[in-house]
BAVO-377722 format. One line per field, with one value per residue (C-alpha): residue in three letters; x negated, y, z. Coordinates in nm, 3 decimals, padded with zeros to 5 digits. Layout:
N
aa: c(ala, ...)
c1: c(X, ...)
c2: c(Y, ...)
c3: c(Z, ...)
//
This chain:
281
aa: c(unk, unk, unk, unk, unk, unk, unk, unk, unk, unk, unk, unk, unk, unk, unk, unk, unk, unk, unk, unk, unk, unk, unk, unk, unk, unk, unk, unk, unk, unk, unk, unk, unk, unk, unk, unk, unk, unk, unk, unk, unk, unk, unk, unk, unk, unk, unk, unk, unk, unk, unk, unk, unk, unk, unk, unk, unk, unk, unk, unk, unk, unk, unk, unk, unk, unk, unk, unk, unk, unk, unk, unk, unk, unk, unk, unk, unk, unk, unk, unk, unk, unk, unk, unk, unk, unk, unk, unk, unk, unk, unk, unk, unk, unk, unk, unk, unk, unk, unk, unk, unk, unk, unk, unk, unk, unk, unk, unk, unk, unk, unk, unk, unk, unk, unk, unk, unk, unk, unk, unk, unk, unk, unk, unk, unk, unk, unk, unk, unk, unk, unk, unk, unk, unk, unk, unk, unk, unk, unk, unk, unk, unk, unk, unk, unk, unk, unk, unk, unk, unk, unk, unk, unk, unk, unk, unk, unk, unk, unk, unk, unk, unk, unk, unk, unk, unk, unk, unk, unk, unk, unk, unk, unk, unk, unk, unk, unk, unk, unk, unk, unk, unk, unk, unk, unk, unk, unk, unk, unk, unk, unk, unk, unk, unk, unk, unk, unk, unk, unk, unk, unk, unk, unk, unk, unk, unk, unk, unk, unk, unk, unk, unk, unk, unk, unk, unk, unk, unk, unk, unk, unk, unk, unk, unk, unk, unk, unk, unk, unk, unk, unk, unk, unk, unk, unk, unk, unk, unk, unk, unk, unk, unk, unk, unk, unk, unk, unk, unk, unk, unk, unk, unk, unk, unk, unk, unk, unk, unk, unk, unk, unk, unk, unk, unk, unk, unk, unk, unk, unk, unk, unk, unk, unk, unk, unk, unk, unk, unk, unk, unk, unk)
c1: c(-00.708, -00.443, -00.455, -00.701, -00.386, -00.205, -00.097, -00.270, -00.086, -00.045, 00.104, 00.235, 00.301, 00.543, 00.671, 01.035, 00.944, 00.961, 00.564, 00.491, 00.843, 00.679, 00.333, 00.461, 00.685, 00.390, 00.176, 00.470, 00.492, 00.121, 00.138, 00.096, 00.283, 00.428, 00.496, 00.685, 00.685, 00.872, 01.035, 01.399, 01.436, 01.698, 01.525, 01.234, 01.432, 01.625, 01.279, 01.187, 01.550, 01.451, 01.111, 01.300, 01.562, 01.253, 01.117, 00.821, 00.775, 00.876, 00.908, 01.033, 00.884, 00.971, 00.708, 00.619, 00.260, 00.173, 00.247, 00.014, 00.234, 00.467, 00.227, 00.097, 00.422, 00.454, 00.097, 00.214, 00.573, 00.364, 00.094, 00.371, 00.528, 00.234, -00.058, -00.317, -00.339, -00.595, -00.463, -00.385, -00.224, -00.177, 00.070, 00.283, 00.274, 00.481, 00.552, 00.745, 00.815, 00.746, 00.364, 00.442, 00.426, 00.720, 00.468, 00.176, -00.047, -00.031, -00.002, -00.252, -00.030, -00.041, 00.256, 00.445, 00.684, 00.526, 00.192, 00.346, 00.685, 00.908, 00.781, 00.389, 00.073, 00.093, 00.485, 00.371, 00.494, 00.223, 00.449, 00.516, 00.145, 00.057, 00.344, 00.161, -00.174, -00.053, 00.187, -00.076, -00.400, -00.322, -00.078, -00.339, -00.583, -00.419, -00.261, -00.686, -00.706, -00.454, -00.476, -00.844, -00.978, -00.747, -00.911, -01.274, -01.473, -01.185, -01.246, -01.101, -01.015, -00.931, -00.779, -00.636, -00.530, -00.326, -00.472, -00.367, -00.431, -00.430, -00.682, -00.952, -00.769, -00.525, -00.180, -00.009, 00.233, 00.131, -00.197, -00.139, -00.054, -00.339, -00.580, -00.426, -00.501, -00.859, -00.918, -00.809, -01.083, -01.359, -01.173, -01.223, -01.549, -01.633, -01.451, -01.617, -01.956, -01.858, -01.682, -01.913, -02.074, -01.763, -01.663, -01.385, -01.365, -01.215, -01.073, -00.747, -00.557, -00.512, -00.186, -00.077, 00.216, 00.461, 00.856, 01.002, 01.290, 01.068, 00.949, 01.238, 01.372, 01.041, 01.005, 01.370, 01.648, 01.980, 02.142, 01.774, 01.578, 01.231, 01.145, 00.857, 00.657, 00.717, 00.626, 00.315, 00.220, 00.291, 00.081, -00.211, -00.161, -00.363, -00.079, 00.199, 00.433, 00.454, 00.359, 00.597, 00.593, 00.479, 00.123, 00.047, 00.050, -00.221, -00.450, -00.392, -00.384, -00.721, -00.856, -00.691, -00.841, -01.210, -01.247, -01.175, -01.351, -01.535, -01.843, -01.631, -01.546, -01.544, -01.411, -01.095, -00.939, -00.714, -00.439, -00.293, -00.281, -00.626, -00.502, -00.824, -01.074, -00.837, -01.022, -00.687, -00.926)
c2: c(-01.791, -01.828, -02.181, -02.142, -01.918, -02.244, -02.314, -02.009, -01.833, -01.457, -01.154, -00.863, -00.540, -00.326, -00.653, -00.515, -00.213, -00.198, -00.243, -00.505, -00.707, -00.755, -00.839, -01.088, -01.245, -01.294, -01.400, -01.705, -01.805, -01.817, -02.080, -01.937, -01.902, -01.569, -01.365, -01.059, -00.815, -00.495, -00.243, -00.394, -00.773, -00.768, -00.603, -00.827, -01.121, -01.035, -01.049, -01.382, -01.486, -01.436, -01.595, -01.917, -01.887, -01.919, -02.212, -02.070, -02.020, -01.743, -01.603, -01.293, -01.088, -00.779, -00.508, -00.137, -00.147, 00.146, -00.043, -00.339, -00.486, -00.561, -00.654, -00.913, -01.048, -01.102, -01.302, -01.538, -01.599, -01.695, -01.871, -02.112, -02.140, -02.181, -02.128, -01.852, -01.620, -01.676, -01.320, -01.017, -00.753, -00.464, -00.204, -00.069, 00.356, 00.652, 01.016, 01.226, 01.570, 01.824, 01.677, 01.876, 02.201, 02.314, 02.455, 02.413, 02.683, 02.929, 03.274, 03.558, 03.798, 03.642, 03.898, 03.634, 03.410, 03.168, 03.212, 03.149, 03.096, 02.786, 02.495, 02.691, 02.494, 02.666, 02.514, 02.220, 02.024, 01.862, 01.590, 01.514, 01.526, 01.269, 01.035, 01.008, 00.955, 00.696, 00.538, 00.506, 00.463, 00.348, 00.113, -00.046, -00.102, -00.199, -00.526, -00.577, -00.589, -00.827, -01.054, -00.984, -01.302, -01.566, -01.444, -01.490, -01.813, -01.924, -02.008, -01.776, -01.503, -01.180, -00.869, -00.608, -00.275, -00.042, 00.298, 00.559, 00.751, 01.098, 00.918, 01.019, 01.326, 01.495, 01.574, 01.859, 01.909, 01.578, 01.713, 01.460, 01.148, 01.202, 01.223, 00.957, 00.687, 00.844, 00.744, 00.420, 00.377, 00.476, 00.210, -00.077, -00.014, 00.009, -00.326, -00.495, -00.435, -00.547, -00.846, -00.957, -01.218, -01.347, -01.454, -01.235, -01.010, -00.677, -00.473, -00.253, -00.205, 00.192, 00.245, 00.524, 00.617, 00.400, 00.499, 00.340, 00.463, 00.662, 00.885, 00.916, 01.192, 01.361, 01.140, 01.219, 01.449, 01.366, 01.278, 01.037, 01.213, 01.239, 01.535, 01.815, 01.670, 01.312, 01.437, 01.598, 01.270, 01.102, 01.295, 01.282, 00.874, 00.756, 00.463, 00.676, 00.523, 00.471, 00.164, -00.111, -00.306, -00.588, -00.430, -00.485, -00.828, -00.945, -00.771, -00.874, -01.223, -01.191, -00.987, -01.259, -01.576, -01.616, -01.869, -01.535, -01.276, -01.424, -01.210, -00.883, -00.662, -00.335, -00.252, 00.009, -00.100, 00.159, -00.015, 00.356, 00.342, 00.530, 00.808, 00.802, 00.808, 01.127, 01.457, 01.592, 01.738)
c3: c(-01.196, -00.902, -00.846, -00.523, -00.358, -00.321, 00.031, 00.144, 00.423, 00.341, 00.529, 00.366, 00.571, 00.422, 00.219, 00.256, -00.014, -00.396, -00.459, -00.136, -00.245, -00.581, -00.451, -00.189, -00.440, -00.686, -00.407, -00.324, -00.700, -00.714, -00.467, -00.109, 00.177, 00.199, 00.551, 00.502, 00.750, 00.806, 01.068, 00.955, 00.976, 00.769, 00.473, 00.498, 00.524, 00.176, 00.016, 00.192, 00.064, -00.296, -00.281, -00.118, -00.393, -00.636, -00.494, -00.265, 00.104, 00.285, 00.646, 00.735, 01.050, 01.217, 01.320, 01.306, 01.220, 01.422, 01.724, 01.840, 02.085, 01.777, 01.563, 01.818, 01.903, 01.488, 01.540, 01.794, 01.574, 01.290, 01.454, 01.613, 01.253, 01.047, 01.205, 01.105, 00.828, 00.503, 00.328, 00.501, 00.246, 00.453, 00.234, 00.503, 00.440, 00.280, 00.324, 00.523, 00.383, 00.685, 00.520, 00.229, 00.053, -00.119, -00.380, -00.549, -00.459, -00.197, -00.390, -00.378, -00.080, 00.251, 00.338, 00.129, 00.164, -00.097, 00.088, 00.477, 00.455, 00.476, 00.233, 00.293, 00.379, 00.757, 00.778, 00.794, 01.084, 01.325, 01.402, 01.024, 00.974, 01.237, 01.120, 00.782, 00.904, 01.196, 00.908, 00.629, 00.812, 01.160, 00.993, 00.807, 01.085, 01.391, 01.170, 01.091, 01.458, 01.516, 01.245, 01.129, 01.391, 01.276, 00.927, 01.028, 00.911, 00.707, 00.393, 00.110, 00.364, 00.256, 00.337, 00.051, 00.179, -00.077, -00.148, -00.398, -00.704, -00.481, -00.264, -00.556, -00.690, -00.444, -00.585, -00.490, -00.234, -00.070, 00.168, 00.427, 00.199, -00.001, 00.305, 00.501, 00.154, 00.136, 00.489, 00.369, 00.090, 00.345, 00.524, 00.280, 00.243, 00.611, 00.681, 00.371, 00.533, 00.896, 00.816, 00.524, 00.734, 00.870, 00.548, 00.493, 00.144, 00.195, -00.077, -00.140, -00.469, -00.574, -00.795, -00.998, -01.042, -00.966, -00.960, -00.620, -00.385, -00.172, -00.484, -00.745, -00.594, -00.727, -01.034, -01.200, -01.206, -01.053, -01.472, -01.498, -01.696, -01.626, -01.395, -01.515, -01.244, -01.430, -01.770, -01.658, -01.515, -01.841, -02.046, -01.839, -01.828, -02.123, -02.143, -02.169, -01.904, -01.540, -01.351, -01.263, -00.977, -01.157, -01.259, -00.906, -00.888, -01.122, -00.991, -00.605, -00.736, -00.850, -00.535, -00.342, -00.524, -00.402, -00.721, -00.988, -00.762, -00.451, -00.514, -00.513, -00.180, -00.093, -00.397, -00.451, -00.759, -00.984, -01.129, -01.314, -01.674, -01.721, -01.493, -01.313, -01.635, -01.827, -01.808, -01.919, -02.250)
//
């Protein structure tokens, strides 16, 4: 399924985290060669250190990917070491928590503290808010501006953006996360239809829940045992467990191969345990 990946040059945004560290890794033992990129070079270049160790290719860039200017400068560094990009996986994003409620609903008295008071929906902090947006969807399409040319009329080309579960089904709490990753499906599909006739398949990968550093604090209790939060998710995930990083990369692999799924784009693919298709009944 993976063998037309080999020799492929691939860029990973956000290749420094749990999820993006996996899929770049699988992407280098599938065969390709594997750009990590990240705001800290030395985090990036401990993934690209492992993928070496392993035998594959790696390079590691740093970039913020809300800032073209550093995004462009990564271009040019791996243009001159490579040349241009076949696979753009653009999974750069996260939270920030003055985008969250400290509860799940608002109350019934808006005299309240639960209705307006710290932690509250009108809390909130506009620079919080903009962070997560500019993180999660600006961060996924200033890279397609960058890189997206060296992509067009090369064979194979593809681009896989990374969604989310609370893109289809909000979670609480997490207003501006959720948003921010629906933007991003509207995205894919937008970009599948515009760069259709340049050749270049456009997707993006929607997880469920995963357990990373950003989110254990959520996920488990300070002794490790699963949270409420964790056990609710659990019971309304027809496969009983969370995802590990590792679900991911099947999946990209495939999205990324235009042999196993060349006639597929536009597509936002949950990778969630069934999440999506429980009722909860």
């Amino acid at each position: 399924m993976t063998g037309g990946l080999k020799g492929k040059i691939a860029l990973v945004t956000g290749g420094s985290g749990v999820l993006c560290g996996a899929m770049a890794k699988g992407l280098a033992a599938a065969g390709a060669r594997v750009a990590v990129l990240g705001r800290t070079l030395e985090k990036v270049e401990a993934v690209a250190v492992e993928i070496r160790a392993a035998g594959g290719e790696a390079l590691a860039l740093s970039a913020d990917v809300t800032k073209k200017e550093e995004l462009e400068a990564a271009r040019s560094s791996l243009s001159s070491a490579w040349g241009k990009v076949d696979l753009l996986i653009c999974g750069a994003g996260g939270n920030k928590s003055g985008g969250t409620t400290g509860r799940e609903s608002s109350g019934s008295d808006p005299a309240s503290a639960d209705f307006a008071g710290p932690g509250s929906f009108f809390a909130m902090d506009e620079a919080s808010l903009r962070y997560v947006f500019d993180l999660n969807f600006m961060g996924s399409l200033l890279p397609c501006q960058v890189f997206g040319a060296d992509l067009a009329g090369k064979k194979g080309a593809s681009i896989v953006f990374v969604s989310s579960m609370g893109s289809y089904s909000p979670m609480t709490k997490v207003p501006a996360y959720c948003a921010a990753k629906a933007a991003i499906n509207n995205f894919t599909q937008w970009m599948a239809v515009h760069f259709a006739q340049a050749g270049v398949r456009v997707n993006a990968i929607a997880p469920g829940f995963f357990s990373t550093e950003q989110n254990k604090h959520l996920l488990f209790n300070p002794d490790g045992s699963p949270s409420m939060r964790t056990a609710r998710i659990i019971d309304h995930t027809p496969m009983r467990r969370l995802g590990t990083p590792g679900d991911l990369v099947g999946p990209l692999l495939w999205l990324c191969d235009e042999g196993a799924s060349g006639f597929v784009t536009g597509v936002v693919l949950p990778v969630d345990g069934g999440f999506m298709a429980y009722s909860g009944v």
